[in-house]
N, C-alpha and C positions, 0 to 999 in steps of 0.2 A: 550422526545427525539426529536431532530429535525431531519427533513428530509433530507435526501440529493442523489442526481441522480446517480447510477454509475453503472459500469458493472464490476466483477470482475473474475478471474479466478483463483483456485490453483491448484496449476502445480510443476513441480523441476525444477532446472537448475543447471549443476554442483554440483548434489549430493546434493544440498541443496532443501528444504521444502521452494516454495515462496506461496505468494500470492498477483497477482496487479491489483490493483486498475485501474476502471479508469473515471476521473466525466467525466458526459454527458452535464451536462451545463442544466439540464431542469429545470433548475427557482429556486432548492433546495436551502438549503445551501453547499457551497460548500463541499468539499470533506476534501480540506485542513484546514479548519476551524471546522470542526466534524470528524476528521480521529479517535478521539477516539469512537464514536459509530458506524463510520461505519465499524471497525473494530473487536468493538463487535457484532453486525450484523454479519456478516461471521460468527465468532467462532460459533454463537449460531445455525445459520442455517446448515453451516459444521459438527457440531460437533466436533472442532476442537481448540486447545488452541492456539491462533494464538502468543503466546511467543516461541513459538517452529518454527516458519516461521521468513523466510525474508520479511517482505512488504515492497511495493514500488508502489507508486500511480503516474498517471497521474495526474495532475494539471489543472485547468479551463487556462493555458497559453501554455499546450501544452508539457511542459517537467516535466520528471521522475524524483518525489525525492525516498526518504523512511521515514518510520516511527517506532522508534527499540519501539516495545511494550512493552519490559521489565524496560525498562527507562522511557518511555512515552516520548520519545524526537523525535522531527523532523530530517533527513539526509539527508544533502543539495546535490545532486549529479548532479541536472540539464542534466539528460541523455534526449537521443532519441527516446530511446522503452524501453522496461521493462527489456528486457534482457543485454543491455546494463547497465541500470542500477544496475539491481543486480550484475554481476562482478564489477561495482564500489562499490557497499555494499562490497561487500565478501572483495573486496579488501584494502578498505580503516579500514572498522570495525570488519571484523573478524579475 
């Protein structure tokens, strides 16, 4: 499993179950190019099935996408902070 740098937090917003991401840039692999183990990381250390969350990660460019783990698909939203972004999750995909 390759490595990659991040700090992440889970938290709610709007009733909803998130958790976001965010790369540090330390030399890893990105965040966006491993979001699938870095988001089984969490689950395993959480204890926590992260199909049941909203994620949404910072980028090595600065802006917030998401990532629907139950699809395994990327969600282009290009926000500001995290919480911007997740009201664009809620609002565009749920």
């Amino acid at each position: 499993m390759a490595h990659s740098d991040y700090t992440y937090q889970v938290t709610s917003h709007g009733g909803h179950a998130v958790i976001a991401i965010e790369d540090t840039n330390g030399g890893g692999m990105s965040v966006t190019n491993n979001i699938e183990n870095v988001v089984e990381e969490i689950g395993i250390k959480e204890k926590i099935d992260p199909e049941a969350f909203v994620i949404v990660y910072k980028d090595s460019d600065d802006r917030w996408d998401g990532w629907d783990d139950n699809r395994q698909a990327f969600i282009y939203l290009n926000a500001v902070s995290w919480w911007t972004a997740v009201e664009a999750y809620l609002t565009k995909y749920l």
